[in-house]
LUMLUMZA-678441 format. One line per 3 residues: number of its first residue (from 1); for each residue x, y negated, z of C-alpha. Coordinates in Angstrom, 3 decimals. Layout:
% LUMLUMZA-678441
NUM	X Y Z; ...
***
This chain:
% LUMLUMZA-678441
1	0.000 0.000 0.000; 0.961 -3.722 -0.042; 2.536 -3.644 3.255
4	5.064 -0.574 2.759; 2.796 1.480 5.400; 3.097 5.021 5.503
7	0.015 7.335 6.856; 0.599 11.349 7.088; -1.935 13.204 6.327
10	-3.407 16.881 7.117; -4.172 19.097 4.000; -7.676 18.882 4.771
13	-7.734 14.973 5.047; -5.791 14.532 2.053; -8.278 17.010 0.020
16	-10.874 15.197 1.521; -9.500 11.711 0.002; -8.415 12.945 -3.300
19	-11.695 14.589 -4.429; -13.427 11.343 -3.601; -10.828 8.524 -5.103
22	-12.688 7.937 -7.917; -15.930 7.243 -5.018; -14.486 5.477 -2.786
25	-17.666 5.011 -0.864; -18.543 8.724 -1.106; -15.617 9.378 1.445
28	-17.194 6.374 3.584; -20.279 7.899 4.005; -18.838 11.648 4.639
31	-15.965 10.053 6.666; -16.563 6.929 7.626; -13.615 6.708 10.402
34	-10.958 7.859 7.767; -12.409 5.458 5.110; -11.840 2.551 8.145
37	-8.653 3.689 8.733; -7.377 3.488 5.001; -8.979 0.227 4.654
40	-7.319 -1.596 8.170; -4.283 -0.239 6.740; -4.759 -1.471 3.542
43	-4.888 1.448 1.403; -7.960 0.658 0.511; -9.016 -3.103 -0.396
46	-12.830 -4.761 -1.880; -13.399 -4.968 -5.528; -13.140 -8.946 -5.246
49	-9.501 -8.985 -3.344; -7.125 -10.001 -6.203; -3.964 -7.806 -5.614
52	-1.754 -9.904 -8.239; -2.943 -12.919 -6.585; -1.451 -11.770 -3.425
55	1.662 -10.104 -4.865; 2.434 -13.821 -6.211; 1.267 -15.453 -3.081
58	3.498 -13.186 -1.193; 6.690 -13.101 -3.247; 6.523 -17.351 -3.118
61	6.133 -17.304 0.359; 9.166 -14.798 0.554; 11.369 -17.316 -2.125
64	10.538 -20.617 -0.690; 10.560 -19.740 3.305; 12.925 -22.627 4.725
67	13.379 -21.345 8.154; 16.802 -19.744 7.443; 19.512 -20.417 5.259
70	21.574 -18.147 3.071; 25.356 -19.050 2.389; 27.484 -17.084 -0.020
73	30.891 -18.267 0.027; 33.843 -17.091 -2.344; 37.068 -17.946 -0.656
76	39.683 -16.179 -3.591; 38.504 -15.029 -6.691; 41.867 -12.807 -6.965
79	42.662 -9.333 -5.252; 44.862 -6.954 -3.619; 43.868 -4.014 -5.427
82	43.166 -2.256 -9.003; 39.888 -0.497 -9.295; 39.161 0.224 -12.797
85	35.423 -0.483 -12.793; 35.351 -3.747 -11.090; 33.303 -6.271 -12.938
88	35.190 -9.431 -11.675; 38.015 -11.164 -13.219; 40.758 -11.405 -10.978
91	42.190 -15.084 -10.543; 45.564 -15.499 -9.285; 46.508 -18.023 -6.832
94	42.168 -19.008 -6.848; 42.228 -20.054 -3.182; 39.543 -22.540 -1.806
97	40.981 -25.447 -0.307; 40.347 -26.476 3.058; 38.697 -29.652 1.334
100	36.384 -27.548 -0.226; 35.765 -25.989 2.949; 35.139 -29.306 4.661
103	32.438 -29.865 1.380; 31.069 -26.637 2.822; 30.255 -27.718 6.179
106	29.183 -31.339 5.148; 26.762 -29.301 3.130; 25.605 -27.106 6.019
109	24.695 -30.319 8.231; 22.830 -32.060 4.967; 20.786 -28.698 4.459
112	19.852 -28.358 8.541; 18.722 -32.186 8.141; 16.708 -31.710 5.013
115	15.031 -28.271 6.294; 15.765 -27.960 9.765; 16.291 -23.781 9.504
118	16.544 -21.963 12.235; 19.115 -19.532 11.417; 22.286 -19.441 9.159
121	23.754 -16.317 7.249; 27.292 -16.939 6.307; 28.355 -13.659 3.621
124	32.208 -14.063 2.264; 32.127 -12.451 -1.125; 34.877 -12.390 -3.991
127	37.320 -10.863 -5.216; 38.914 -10.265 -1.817; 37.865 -12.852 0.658
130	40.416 -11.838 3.412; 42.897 -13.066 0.953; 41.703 -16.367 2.618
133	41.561 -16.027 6.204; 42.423 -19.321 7.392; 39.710 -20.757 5.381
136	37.222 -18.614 6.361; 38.388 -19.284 10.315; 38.027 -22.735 9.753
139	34.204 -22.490 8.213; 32.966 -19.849 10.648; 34.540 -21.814 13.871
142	33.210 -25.287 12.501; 29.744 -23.646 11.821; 29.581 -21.918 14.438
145	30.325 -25.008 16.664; 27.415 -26.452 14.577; 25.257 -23.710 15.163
148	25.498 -24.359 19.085; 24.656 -27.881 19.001; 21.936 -27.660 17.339
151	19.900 -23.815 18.453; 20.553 -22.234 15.281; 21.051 -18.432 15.063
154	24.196 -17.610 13.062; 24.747 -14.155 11.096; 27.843 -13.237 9.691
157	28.729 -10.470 6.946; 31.952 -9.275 4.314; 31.892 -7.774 1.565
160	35.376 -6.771 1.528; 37.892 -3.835 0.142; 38.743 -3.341 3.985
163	42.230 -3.462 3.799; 43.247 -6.507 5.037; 42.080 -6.907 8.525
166	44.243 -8.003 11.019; 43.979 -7.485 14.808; 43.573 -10.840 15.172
169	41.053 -11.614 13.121; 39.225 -8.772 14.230; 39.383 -10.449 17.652
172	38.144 -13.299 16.207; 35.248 -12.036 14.880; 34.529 -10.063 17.767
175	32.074 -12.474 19.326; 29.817 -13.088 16.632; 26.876 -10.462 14.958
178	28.965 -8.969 11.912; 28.291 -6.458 8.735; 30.366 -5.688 6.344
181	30.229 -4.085 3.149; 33.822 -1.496 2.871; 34.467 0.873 -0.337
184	35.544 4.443 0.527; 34.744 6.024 -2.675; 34.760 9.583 -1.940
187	37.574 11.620 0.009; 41.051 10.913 0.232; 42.256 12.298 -2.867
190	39.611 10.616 -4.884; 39.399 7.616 -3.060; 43.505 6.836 -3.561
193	43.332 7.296 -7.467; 40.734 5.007 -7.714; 41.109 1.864 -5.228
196	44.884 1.812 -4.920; 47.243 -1.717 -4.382; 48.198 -3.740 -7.743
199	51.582 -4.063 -6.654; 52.994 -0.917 -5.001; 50.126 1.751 -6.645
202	49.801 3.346 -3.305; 46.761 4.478 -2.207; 44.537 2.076 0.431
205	42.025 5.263 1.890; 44.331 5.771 5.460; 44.639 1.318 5.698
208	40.475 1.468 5.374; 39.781 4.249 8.003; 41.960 2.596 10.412
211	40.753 -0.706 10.214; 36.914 1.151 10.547; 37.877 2.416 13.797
214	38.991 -0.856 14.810; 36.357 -2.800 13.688; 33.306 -0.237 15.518
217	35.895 -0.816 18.704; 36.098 -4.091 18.951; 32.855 -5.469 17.471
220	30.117 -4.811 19.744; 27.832 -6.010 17.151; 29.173 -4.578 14.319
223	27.305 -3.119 11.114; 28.921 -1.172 8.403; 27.531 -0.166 4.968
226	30.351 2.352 3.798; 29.925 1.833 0.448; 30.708 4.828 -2.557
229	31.104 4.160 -6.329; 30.168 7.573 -7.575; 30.636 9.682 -10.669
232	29.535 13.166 -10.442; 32.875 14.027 -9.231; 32.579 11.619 -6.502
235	29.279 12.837 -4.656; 31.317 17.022 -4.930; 34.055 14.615 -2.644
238	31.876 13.449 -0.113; 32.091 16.945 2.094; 35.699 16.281 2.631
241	34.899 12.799 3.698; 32.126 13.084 6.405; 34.682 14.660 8.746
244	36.449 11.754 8.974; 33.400 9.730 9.554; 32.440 11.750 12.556
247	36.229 11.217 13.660; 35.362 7.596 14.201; 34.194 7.023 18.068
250	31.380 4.793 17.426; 30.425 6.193 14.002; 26.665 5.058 14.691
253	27.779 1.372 13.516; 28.235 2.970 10.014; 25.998 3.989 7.284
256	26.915 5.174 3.917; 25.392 3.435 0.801; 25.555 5.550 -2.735
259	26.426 3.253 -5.854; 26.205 4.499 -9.580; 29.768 3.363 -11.114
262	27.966 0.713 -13.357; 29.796 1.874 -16.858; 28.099 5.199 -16.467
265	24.502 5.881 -18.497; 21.879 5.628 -15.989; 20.119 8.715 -17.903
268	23.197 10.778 -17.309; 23.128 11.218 -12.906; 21.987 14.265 -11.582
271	18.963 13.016 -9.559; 18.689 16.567 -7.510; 22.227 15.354 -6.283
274	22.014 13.054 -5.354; 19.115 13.699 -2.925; 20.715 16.681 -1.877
277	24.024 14.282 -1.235; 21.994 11.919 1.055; 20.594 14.399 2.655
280	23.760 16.462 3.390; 25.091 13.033 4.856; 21.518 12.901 6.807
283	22.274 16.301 8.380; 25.562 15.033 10.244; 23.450 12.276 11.915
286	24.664 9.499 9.218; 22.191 7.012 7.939; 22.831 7.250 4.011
289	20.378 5.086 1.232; 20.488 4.874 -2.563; 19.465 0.867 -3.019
292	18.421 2.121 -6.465; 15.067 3.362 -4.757; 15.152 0.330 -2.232
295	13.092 -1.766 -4.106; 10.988 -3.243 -1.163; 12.864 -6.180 -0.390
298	13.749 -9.309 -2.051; 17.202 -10.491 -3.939; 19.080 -12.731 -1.876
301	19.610 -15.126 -5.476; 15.669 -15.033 -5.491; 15.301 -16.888 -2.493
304	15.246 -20.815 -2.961; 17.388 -21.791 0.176; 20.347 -19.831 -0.890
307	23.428 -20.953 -2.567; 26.658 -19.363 -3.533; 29.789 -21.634 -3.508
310	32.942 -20.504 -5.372; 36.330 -21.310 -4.577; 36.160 -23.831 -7.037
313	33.314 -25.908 -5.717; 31.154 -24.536 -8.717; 27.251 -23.122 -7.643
316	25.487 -20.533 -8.336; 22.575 -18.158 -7.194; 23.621 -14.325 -8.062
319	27.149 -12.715 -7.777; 26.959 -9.847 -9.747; 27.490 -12.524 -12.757
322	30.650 -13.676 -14.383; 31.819 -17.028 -12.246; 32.012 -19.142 -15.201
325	30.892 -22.218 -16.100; 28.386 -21.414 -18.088; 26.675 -19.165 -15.153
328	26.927 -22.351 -12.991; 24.156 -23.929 -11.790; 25.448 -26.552 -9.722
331	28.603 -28.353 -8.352; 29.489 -28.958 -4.624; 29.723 -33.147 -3.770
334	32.570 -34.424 -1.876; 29.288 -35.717 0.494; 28.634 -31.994 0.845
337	25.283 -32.179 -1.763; 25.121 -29.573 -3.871; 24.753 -31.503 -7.838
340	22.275 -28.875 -9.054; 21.286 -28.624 -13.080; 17.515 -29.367 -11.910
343	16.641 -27.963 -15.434; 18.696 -24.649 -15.348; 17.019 -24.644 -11.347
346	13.722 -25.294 -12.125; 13.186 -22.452 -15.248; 15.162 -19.821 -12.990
349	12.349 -20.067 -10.233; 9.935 -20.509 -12.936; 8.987 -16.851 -13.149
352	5.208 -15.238 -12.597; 5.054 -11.217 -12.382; 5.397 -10.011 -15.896
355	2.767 -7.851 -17.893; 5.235 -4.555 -17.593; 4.799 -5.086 -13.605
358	1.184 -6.013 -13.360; -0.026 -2.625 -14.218; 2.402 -1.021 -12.278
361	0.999 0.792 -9.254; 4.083 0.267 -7.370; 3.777 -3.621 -7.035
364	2.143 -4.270 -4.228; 5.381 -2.782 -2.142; 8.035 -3.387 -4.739
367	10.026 -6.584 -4.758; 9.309 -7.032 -7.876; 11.606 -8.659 -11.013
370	14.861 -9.641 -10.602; 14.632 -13.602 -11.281; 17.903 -13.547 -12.877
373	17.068 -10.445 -15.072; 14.102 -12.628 -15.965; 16.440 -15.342 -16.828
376	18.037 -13.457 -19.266; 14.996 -11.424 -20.656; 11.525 -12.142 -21.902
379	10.135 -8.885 -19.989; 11.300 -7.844 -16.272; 13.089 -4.725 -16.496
382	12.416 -1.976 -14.188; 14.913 -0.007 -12.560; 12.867 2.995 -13.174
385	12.670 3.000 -17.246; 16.835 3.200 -17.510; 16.576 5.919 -15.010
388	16.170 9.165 -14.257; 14.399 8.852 -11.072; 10.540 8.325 -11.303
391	8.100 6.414 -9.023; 7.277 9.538 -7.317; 11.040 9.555 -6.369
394	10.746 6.614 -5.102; 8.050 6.955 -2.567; 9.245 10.511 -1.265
397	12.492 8.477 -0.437; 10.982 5.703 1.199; 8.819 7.969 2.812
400	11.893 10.261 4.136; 13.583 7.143 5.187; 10.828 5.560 7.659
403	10.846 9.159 8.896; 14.398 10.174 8.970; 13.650 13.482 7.011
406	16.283 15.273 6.116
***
């Protein structure tokens, strides 16, 4: 239904509903507590309640919902090490300054006077942000300072290659609410032929664990998506890897997040195994997803309050985009204003469901099209038609998630 509820039902029950969904108030009148039920929970809705209506009502109230404020903030646009799928394009020496980072803040204090949100998510993205430390230091200690001033909640998060962490800055980070995003893709062996340094070719996969088992030690409030870019190979690798996993003392911090290498054909991933890989990771007491089938919430680059700042000073909404000028859709001020192209803004928030998802019956609990995708498209494209997995996929996983089903 439109709010993501689940109900489980007995054989009977479910008999009972299914040879009656084409008379709805057939089942009322033979069962008129079950027909109640589905309709409080919204599985069932009156003939004048205008779904779409709602979907749209519901997605702009998601996109323009000013009480918090999402940063993205690329501190380097270069990187330590040599993975052969990664879509960015490695700068050298493409360091924000500290100026920049002073922009950064002077923006922070104009968007708190403009809005007056209530809670500020700071993400460092890249290439590898901890090739920046000191600038990230100064805009998490300035903000933070900010922050307590003025009653505003503060969240933190990395998405980082994990290899750089220093005890130090571990401490540092220590007292604030933290995730991170860290590759291990697949075991040892696997892992060190894929994400090894540019410089020395040596393999990063011992570097990583350690610096996991420092971060769930120190960290109280610590979160960790273990991220792994998989091939088919990959997923046989994971057997060797959850050992090492449950060698980490505070392993519940961690959950393991499955990512198709992006080069691959969608068409050509072996759906039964990848269920069977999540839940073989399920079985060790390891939270595992496959964001492919977590379509429920909304893109960060949807939402209106959101901004991502490069090193450069240059704006723009989603990262998974070349950081050229071209993509740009705005320009960081020396006042800390962010110079947006109001057309290139307006006509990328511009965007009503499409005709491909108004007839789909997942809408009401899917998040719906990707604005950007939209951008670039005339129709939203669904994950599901360049996949393998189908809606029914979908809703067995979601359903096996809220319940922890193995």
């Amino acid at each position: 239904n439109r709010s993501s509820d689940l109900l489980i039902l007995s054989n009977k029950i479910f008999q009972q509903i299914n040879t009656h969904k084409s008379d709805i108030y057939e089942l009322k009148r033979l069962n008129e507590r079950l027909y109640q039920t589905l309709k409080d929970n919204g599985f069932v809705v009156d003939e004048d309640f205008n779904e779409q209506q709602y979907v749209n009502n519901k997605r702009l109230l998601n996109i323009f919902r000013g009480s918090e404020y999402f940063l993205i903030i690329n501190p380097c646009m270069d990187c330590n090490l040599k993975c052969w799928y990664c879509y960015e394009n490695h700068i050298a020496n493409s360091m924000m300054s500290f100026e920049t980072a002073e922009k950064i803040i002077k923006h922070i204090k104009l968007q708190f006077r403009t809005t007056n949100f209530k809670r500020i998510y700071l993400s460092f993205f890249g290439g590898e942000p901890l090739l920046n430390k000191k600038v990230i230091r100064v805009i998490i200690e300035k903000t933070k300072n900010f922050a307590l001033e003025n009653n505003i909640g503060m969240g933190i998060s990395f998405t980082t290659n994990g290899t750089l962490f220093s005890d130090s800055f571990i401490d540092f980070l220590s007292e604030f609410n933290v995730k991170f995003q860290i590759t291990l893709d697949g075991d040892k062996e696997l892992h060190n032929k894929t994400r090894f340094y540019k410089t020395s070719y040596k393999g990063s996969y011992e570097h990583i664990l350690q610096n996991l088992k420092k971060i769930t030690d120190i960290i109280e409030n610590a979160s960790i998506s273990l991220r792994i870019n998989f091939k088919e190979d990959t997923l046989d690798s994971i057997k060797n890897l959850i050992p090492d996993i449950l060698g980490i003392e505070k392993k519940e911090k961690i959950w393991i997040s499955l990512h198709k290498v992006w080069q691959g054909d969608e068409k050509e991933i072996d759906v039964e195994k990848i269920l069977n890989t999540l839940s073989y990771i399920n079985s060790f007491g390891i939270k595992a997803n496959f964001p492919l089938l977590d379509i429920t919430s909304p893109c960060y680059a949807d939402l209106f309050y959101q901004a991502t700042i490069n090193y450069n000073g240059y704006v723009y909404k989603c990262t998974a985009r070349d950081f050229n000028l071209e993509n740009s859709l705005g320009k960081l001020l020396d006042n800390g204003m962010i110079e947006w192209n109001i057309e290139k803004r307006l006509d990328y928030h511009n965007k009503t469901i499409k005709n491909n998802c108004k007839v789909c019956t997942l809408l009401p609990v899917c998040s719906g099209m990707c604005i950007q995708s939209c951008s670039e498209n005339s129709e939203s494209i669904c994950k599901f038609e360049y996949s393998k997995f189908t809606k029914e996929d979908f809703i067995v996983y979601n359903f096996n998630q809220a319940y922890q089903i193995n």
